[in-house]
Each structure stands twice: as C-alpha cells, then as structure tokens.
N, C-alpha and C positions, 0 to 999 in steps of 0.2 A: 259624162264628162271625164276627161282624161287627171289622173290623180298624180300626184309626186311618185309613190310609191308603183304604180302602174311604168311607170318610164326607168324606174328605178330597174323594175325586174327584168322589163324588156332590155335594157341594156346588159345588166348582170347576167343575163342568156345567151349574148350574143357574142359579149367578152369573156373569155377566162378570165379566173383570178381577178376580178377588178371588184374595187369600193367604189361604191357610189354612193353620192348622196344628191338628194335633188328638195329644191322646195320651190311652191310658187303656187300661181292663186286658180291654177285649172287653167289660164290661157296663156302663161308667161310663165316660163318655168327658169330657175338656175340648175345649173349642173357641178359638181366634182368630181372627175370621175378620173380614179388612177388603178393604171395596170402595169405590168412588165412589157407589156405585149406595145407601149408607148415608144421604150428606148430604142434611141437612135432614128424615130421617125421626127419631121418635121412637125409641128403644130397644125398644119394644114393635113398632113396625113392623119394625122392622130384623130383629128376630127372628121375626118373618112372613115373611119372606121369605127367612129360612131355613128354616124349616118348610116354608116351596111348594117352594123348590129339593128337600128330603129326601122330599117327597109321603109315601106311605104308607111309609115305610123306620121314620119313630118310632115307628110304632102297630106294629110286631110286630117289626124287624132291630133299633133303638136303645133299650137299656131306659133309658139315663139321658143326656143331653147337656145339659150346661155351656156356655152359651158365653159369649164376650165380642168384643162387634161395635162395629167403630170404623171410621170413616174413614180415607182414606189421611191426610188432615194430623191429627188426634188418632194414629196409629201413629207417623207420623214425631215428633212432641211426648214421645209413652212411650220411644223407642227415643234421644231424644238428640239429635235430627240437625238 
C-alpha cells in the first residue's frame, strides 16, 4: 500500500526545492506542496507538473490526490510570516 510519506518522496524527486507534506489513509491522500518552480504558472499547470513528477504512480499506486500548490511567498502569506 501506497504511504503519505511514499508520494511525499516521489514528488520531492521530481520537483526541486519543493516542501511537501501529504497525509491520508493509503487510498485518499491531501497534498501541499510548494516550490519556486510554481511562479507565474497557472494552477492548472502547477498541478502538471505534479503529475510529471508522479508519472505513471496516479494511474495504478494513487487512487485519489488532493492537492494544494503554492509558491514559496503565497506559503510564507498562509503561514503568517
């Protein structure tokens, strides 16, 4: 079974520089996941480019992913800082 921490790395490999965090129950996962590598794309892209990093992992390891993809200054904006 597919783990948080498992999607966690696979992403963090595919993206530079990016944080992630993910949790959920092995079938249903959340995502946060922010990079530099976000600014200036669309939302739609952003999440392209999670999908490239994942390659074939959504189409048979991931049966549901959530995510929420931000740059590093909209994270530091959520977070307060």
């Amino acid at each position: 079974m597919v783990t948080p921490g498992d999607i966690k790395n696979w992403i963090e490999s595919g993206l530079q520089d990016a944080h992630v965090e993910i949790d959920g129950d092995g079938h249903h996962f959340n995502a946060i996941i922010v990079t530099p590598l976000f600014e200036g794309k669309s939302r739609i892209a952003q999440h392209q480019l999670v999908y490239a990093a994942l390659g074939d992992k959504m189409k048979a390891e991931i049966h549901a992913l959530s995510m929420r993809t931000l740059t590093p200054e909209e994270w530091q904006l959520e977070q307060g800082a």
